[in-house]
Steps between C-alpha positions, in 0.01 A plus 500: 500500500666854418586533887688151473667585170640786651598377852718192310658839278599653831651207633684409221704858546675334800619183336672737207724727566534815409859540436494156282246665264679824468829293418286266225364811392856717422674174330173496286598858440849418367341177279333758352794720440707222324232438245466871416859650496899353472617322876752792515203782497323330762761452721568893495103556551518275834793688626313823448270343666699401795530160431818274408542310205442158625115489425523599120781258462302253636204579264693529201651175561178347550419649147768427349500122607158506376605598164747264450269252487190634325671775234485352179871559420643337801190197479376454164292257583265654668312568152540144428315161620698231671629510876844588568652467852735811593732478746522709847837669522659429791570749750832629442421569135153633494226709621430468889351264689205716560464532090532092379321393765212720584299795378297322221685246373286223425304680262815641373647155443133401355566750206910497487454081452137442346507854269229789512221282322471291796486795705178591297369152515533504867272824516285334203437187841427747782246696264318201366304384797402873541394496117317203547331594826402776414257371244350307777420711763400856576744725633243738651213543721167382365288842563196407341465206773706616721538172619852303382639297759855438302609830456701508799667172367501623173648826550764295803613302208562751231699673691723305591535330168599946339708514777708142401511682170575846581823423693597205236543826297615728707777249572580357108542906464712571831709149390532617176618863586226697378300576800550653852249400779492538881504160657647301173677249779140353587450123441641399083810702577758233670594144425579426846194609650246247539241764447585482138270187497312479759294890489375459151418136531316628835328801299385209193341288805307776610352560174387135452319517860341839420329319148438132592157556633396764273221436228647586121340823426519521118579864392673479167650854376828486268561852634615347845801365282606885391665543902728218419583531126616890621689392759698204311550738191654761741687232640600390155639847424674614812724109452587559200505778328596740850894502568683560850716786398758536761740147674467283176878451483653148527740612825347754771658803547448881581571673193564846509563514904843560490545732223387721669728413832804474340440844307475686769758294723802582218357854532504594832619230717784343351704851500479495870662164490785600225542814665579308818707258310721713308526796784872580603463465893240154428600315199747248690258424747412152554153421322318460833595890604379592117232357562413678826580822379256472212217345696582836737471739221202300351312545837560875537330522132207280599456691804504847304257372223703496292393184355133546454492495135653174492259177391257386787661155529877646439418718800390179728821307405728802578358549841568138544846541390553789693409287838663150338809373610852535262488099459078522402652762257678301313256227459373451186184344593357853610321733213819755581837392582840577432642324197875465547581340128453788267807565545424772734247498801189604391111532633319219294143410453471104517250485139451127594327570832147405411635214233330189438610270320201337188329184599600165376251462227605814323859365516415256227302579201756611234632162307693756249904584504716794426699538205724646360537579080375241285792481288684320707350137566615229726411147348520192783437170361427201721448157402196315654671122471869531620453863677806623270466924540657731237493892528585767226464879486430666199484867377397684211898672471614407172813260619239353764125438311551151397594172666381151392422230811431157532352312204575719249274799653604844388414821701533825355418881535399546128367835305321570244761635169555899576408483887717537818284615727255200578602154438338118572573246703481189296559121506621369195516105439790400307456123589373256304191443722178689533453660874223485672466772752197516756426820675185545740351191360551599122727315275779653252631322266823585267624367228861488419637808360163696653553773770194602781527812669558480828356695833718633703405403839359182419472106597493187254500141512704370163487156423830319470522326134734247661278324792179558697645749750445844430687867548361779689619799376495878664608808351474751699731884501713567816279505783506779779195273716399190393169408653443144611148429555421175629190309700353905562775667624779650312873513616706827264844431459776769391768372329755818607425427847617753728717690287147643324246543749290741284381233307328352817326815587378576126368124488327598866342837387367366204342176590178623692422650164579180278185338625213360303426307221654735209813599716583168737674318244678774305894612523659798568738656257768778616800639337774428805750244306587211692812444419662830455360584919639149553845614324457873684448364855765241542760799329358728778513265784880382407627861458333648836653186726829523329506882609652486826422899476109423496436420879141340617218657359679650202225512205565426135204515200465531138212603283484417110250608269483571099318761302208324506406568848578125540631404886804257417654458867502591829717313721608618877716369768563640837820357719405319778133468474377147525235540244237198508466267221123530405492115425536454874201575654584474839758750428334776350240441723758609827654742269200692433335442881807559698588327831147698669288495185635905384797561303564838459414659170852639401607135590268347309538723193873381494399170563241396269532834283711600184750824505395579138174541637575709819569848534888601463652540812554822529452560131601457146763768538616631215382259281160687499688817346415443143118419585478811747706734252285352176176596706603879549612532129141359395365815682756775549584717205871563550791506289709215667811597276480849654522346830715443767566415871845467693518339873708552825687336700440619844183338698245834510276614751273689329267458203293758313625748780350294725645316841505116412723185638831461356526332135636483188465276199803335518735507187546842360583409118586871435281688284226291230369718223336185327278232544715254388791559715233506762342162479896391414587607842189452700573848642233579751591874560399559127172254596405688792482824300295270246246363753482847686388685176247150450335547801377842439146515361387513119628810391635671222929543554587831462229597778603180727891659452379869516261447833674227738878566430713793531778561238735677800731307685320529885833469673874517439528114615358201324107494450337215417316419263625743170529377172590649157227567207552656186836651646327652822518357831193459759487428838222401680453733864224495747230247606208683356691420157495096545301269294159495570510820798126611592405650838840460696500129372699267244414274253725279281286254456198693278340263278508766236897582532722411188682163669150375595267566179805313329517187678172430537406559176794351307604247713241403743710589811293580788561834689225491745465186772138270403276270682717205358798380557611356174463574136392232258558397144254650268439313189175300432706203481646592862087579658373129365809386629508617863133544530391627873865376537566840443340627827688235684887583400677256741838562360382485166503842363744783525476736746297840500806729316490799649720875432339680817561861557216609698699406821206404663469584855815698487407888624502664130626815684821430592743499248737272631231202552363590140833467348549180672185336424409590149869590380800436585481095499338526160773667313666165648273269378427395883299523788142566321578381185323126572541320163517140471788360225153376292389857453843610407496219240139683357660840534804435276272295237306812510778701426711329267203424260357885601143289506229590764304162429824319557372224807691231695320175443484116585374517212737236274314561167533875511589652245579857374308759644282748382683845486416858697795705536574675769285793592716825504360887579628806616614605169699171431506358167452131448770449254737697694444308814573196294837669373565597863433128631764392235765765506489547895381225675602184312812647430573603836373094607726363170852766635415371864561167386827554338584795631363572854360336825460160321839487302602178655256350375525667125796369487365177495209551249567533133281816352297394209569125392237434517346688759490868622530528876429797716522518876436682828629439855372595876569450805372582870553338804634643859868590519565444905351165458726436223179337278402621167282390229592543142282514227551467164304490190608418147338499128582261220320596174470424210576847299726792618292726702711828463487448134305802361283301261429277752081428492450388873170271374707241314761349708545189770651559817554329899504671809707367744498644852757381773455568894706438818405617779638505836853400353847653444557805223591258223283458165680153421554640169635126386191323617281743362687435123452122557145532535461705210701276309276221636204669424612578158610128405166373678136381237259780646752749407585378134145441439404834531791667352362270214193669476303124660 
């Protein structure tokens, strides 16, 4: 028998091959490797070792599909009873073929459809007839008789009926996502294989013909059940109460992968590309010879090594780039390609590369909406009888909170005697008939002269006095999504279309998590007002197309929010771009997939994105000054009245007595001695003494001055950079004397330097690059509103704000590179200054109201926040920070207004009745190509900020911040005033003013 067993083992080896078990065996590797670390970590692991990415993607799809169906917070029902049929997705908007179809997906479907009770019930059959049988017959040898002519039957049997159970569990565990096992394709693992059937009921016929002739051999023991109640409890455990950590989102993607990438390609490969395309003998080559030139220089580095420390899969794709073709360059459906509309060729990682798109039935569980404030309300009436339709919009403004109907029906905002600041919405019946209102099968009744207070959303069905017809009646505030949900599937529409397309990709990031029986039903609430972005967008849109200045892709946006944190508006328009109207399916659908299924990322950011929420291109300018010079002041104990810069004219070539490229900081303004003046003029050669002394580590002053600069003039010509203190005059000479010098080396961009400490701390501005690439809103209101929404931005949230210095990649010991990278641009407000209009809006509230807990919110209840002032050291006093914050900066933002870079615009404004208005301009852009963008920011308060009684913790203000990009030098100081005046005339405004 042995000799048998093991000739049928030896000829088995030549019906399986070898290399078809090693290849089952590494993708069982890689299943493994999704459940136990992130998609982007694995991939890195099978480069290492030697391996693409294509398996891992594979297996984390195949997780990831399984977890849309069977995670309790895309599938609820899995905990419940019932049977619910999900849909497959079809094949251009799901997981592949190889994931819907096969690899487990019947018992998959048998838990996603029936819940995981039936999965335990199923287990519950397969171990009953073992239960039972086992009381009936002896699973062992009789030795005392030795003489039992079933055993062999017995024993056949039994095994066959653990083995039916063993892989029912091993595959609820493997369909589930909780278990790894070599072979986990066998029979129960595809709907199209006929095997499903056909093996078990095979295995179940067996076991009948190995018992039908058997005498019953009573053996009763209740121990026998103690097998199976261990291995359903286990069962019990690992469903429900043991989580898949890793692929649970409600789209696939690689998070994390191109971080990493795109890192280290700004670093140290898109220099060789700028360095070809700004070079004197190449920059008016045609792309194509660019582009060969680069590739050339990118090959000699690969060649030499040079490259080694880049990431495993960054390395793969820029050998394949090397040997690609200049048309395969520039196609965006490859992981690296050349991106031609940044508005400069640059290297690009394609973040949608491993994209999926959510299956159907995750597509449509949310019945809620998103709205806006609650104190506006929209009331439609429509009659049941003659189908007559009335509509009337209401707000709680004083001129605007009342308005009687039909009927003799009264609506009103109403508060209590002595309140402003919350008010009801109430019907009031001032007919001579009682009402009878029926609401989610509950009837109202009024009587004349009675009021009911009134929910706002909400539905009713009033009875009409006059006949048997009835009204239905919706109030509802202005809508940013309203959510149609009809027959099981749900249809969002957007009322602003595509003038607003944020409002499509907030209702899309937060929908996965609106699921279940507490959050299905229930609305969103978020401070954006309707009709002011409404108001906003169609003033943008006319003013940017009249412009015969702006040319195609010119870029206009504007940012509002008030000293509550509260986001009011944040309209965008871009020239030219066809944006897609999100109520158009088909639309956004070719939008978003492009003509081969991959739109570009920079394209699609533009497309479907929102300026306020992307990175300034280059930079804020100097509209950042006041942040950047309020930061230093908050650490650097210096006399700012003692001090004093004066510019040049002449482009230098030398910095720090060191060789650099050409520059200067364009406008000298003569000689500032005072901060004022300084923010009045936006003079950068006074700044880039500022930010030079900022970037020098915590230190006391008179050793910073006494150590790194010398107090004799180096040369008889101009050095750069001097500046006057206390009456003497430094200069700063010799790299070992630059911010941050250690071991031949440079560093700006010390986390502990003055500039740094400052920002972070008081303001929240990043100064070192993160794993993320956006920044999110952090109230509690914001968490419970986004959710895991937060993890998946999609043009939701602003991007990651970033003041980098460290000039990564850049070789720290050469001067002129250092000065380039973690310098010169920043006394500009450029290059590596990436700050999104959003996080400018959060910086100013910061400042103005000199509040660290200050927040941006969607928040539209917010109200004041809690106070910690800024945090100062170094030997500054608080109170005198505060002074300097009055007497300097918002003086210097109040004379710029009236008296400096923003004059025009003064002109316009009246100082004072009844608002106080202070004001800041930038602008960057590239002078050959004759584009700029201008920035500006402006502050209406409340109270006079320079005044020196003037408590920063009691006063009401808006931040508004304007942005073109890619447009002509012009700040349209006359559209700019109209939307102010706009603003200022407009409910949300007046409301808060009022103290509502």
């Amino acid at each position: 028998m042995a000799a048998c067993s093991w000739y049928f083992f030896l000829m088995a080896a030549f019906f399986f091959p070898k290399e078809k078990i090693q290849e089952k065996a590494a993708m069982t590797r890689y299943r493994v490797d999704v459940l136990s670390m992130p998609a982007a970590a694995a991939i890195e692991k099978a480069y290492a070792n030697g391996d693409g990415y294509e398996p891992v993607i594979r297996a984390a799809q195949n997780q990831w599909f399984i977890n849309t169906f069977i995670d309790p917070q895309h599938n609820p029902g899995i905990n419940q009873t019932g049977f619910r049929l999900l849909p497959h997705a079809p094949q251009n908007r799901g997981a592949r073929y190889n994931a819907q179809a096969t690899d487990l997906v019947t018992s998959r479907f048998l838990i996603a459809e029936h819940g995981r009770w039936p999965a335990l019930l199923y287990v519950v059959l397969l171990l009953l007839p073992v239960s039972l049988l086992a009381s009936f017959y002896k699973l062992y040898p009789d030795f005392t008789n030795r003489i039992n002519p079933g055993y062999a039957a017995v024993s056949t049997g039994f095994a066959i009926l653990n083995y039916l159970i063993i892989t029912a569990l091993l595959v609820i565990l493997a369909a589930t996502g909780r278990y790894i096992f070599f072979g986990q394709d066998l029979p129960f693992g595809s709907i199209l294989s006929k095997q499903s059937v056909l093996f078990p009921a095979l295995l179940i016929i067996a076991v009948i013909l190995c018992f039908r002739h058997l005498p019953l051999q009573q053996y009763s023991n209740r121990k026998k059940l103690l097998p199976a109640a261990v291995v359903l409890g286990g069962l019990l455990l690992l469903l429900f109460f043991v989580q898949p950590q890793y692929n649970r989102d409600k789209d696939f993607g690689v998070a994390g992968l191109s971080t990493g990438m795109e890192t280290y390609t700004a670093s140290r490969i898109q220099p060789l590309w700028d360095d070809v395309d700004t070079a004197a003998n190449s920059r008016k080559w045609p792309l194509y010879r660019k582009d060969q030139l680069f590739t050339a220089n990118l090959k000699q580095l690969w060649e030499a090594g040079e490259l080694n420390d880049a990431p495993l899969i960054l390395q793969q794709q820029l050998k394949q780039y090397i040997s690609a073709a200049f048309s395969q360059h520039l196609d965006p459906n490859r992981m690296l390609f050349l991106d031609l509309n940044s508005g400069k060729p640059e290297l690009a990682i394609n973040e949608n590369y491993f994209h999926v798109e959510a299956p159907p039935h995750l597509q449509q569980l949310w019945r809620g909406s998103v709205y806006g404030d609650t104190a506006y309300c929209n009331i439609s009436f429509y009659h049941t009888g003659d189908g007559q339709s009335l509509q009337y919009h209401l707000s709680d403004r004083e001129a605007e909170n009342g308005i009687t109907t039909i009927n003799g029906w009264q609506f009103s905002f109403t508060s209590k005697a002595g309140q402003t600041s919350n008010s009801k919405l109430l019907l009031l019946n001032t007919s001579d008939k009682k009402l009878e209102l029926v609401r989610e099968g509950k009837t109202l009744v009024v009587q004349p002269g009675d009021s009911l207070a009134m929910n706002n959303p909400s539905q009713y069905i009033i009875h009409d006095p006059s006949g048997k017809e009835d009204w239905l009646v919706k109030l509802e505030p202005d809508a940013w999504m309203k959510n149609y949900y009809v027959n099981g599937s749900r249809f969002y529409h957007y009322p602003a279309g595509a003038d607003f397309i944020w409002a499509r990709n907030f209702a899309e990031s937060i929908a996965a998590d609106n699921t279940g029986k507490e959050k299905m039903n229930r609305h969103v609430y978020i401070s954006l007002d309707a009709v002011l972005t409404d108001s906003l967008s169609r003033m943008i849109r006319q003013m940017v197309n009249e412009d015969t200045a702006r040319n195609t892709g010119a870029e206009y946006a504007i940012s509002i929010a008030d000293g509550n944190g509260r986001i009011w508006a944040m309209p965008d328009y871009i020239k030219g771009m066809d944006r897609p109207d999100p109520n158009d399916k088909a639309s956004l659908r070719q939008a978003m997939n492009g003509e081969n299924g991959t739109v570009p990322p920079s394209v699609l950011r533009k497309r479907i994105g929102n300026i306020n929420l992307m990175r300034l291109n280059p930079g804020p300018g100097s509209t950042l000054k006041p942040i950047v010079f309020a930061a230093i002041a908050s650490r650097l104990g210096l006399d700012w009245n003692a001090f004093s810069s004066e510019g040049f004219t002449e482009k230098q070539e030398y910095y720090g007595g060191e060789k650099v490229a050409p520059y200067d900081f364009e406008k000298n303004n003569g000689r500032i001695s005072n901060v004022t003046d300084y923010i009045r003029y936006s003079d950068n050669y006074y700044h880039s003494n500022l930010l030079l002394l900022g970037s020098y580590s915590k230190q006391e002053l008179p050793s910073l001055l006494l150590q790194q600069f010398t107090r004799e003039r180096p040369g008889a010509a101009l050095h750069w950079p001097w500046f006057s203190y206390k009456g003497k005059d430094y200069w700063l000479d010799g790299f070992e004397h630059w911010p941050g010098y250690q071991s031949g080396k440079a560093n700006f961009g010390s986390d502990s330097s003055f500039v740094s400490a400052g920002l972070q701390i008081n303001f929240g501005i990043h100064t070192s690059r993160a794993g993320r690439g956006y920044d999110h809103f952090q109230t509690a209101y914001d968490s419970a509103l986004f959710g895991r929404g937060f993890q998946r931005s999609g043009f939701v949230l602003p991007e990651y704000a970033l003041f980098d210095q460290k000039g990564t990649g850049m070789h720290a010991n050469k001067p002129n590179e250092v000065f380039m990278a973690s310098f010169r641009g920043h006394v500009k407000g450029s290059s590596q200054v990436m700050i999104p209009p959003v996080k400018m809006l959060d910086a100013f509230g910061k400042l103005v109201s000199q509040n660290r807990d200050y927040q941006l919110t969607l928040n539209p209840f917010a109200g004041e926040k809690s106070f910690t002032g800024f945090d100062t050291d170094g030997g500054v006093r608080y109170n005198e920070y505060q002074q300097l914050m009055k007497e300097g900066v918002f003086t210097g933002m109040r004379d710029a207004l009236y008296r400096g870079t923003a004059a025009k615009l003064g002109g316009m404004l009246k100082n004072g009745s009844p608002y106080f208005y202070y004001a800041k301009t930038g602008t960057t852009g590239d002078d050959e190509k004759k584009t700029k963008s201008k920035l500006f920011t402006i502050i209406i308060s409340q109270k006079d900020l320079t005044e020196k009684g003037f408590n920063f913790r009691k006063n009401r203000f808006v931040v508004i911040y304007f942005t073109s990009q890619n447009g002509p030098a012009d700040q349209k100081e006359s559209f700019q005033a109209a939307v102010i005046k706009m603003l200022e005339q407009s409910a949300v405004f007046q409301r808060y003013m009022a103290g509502k």
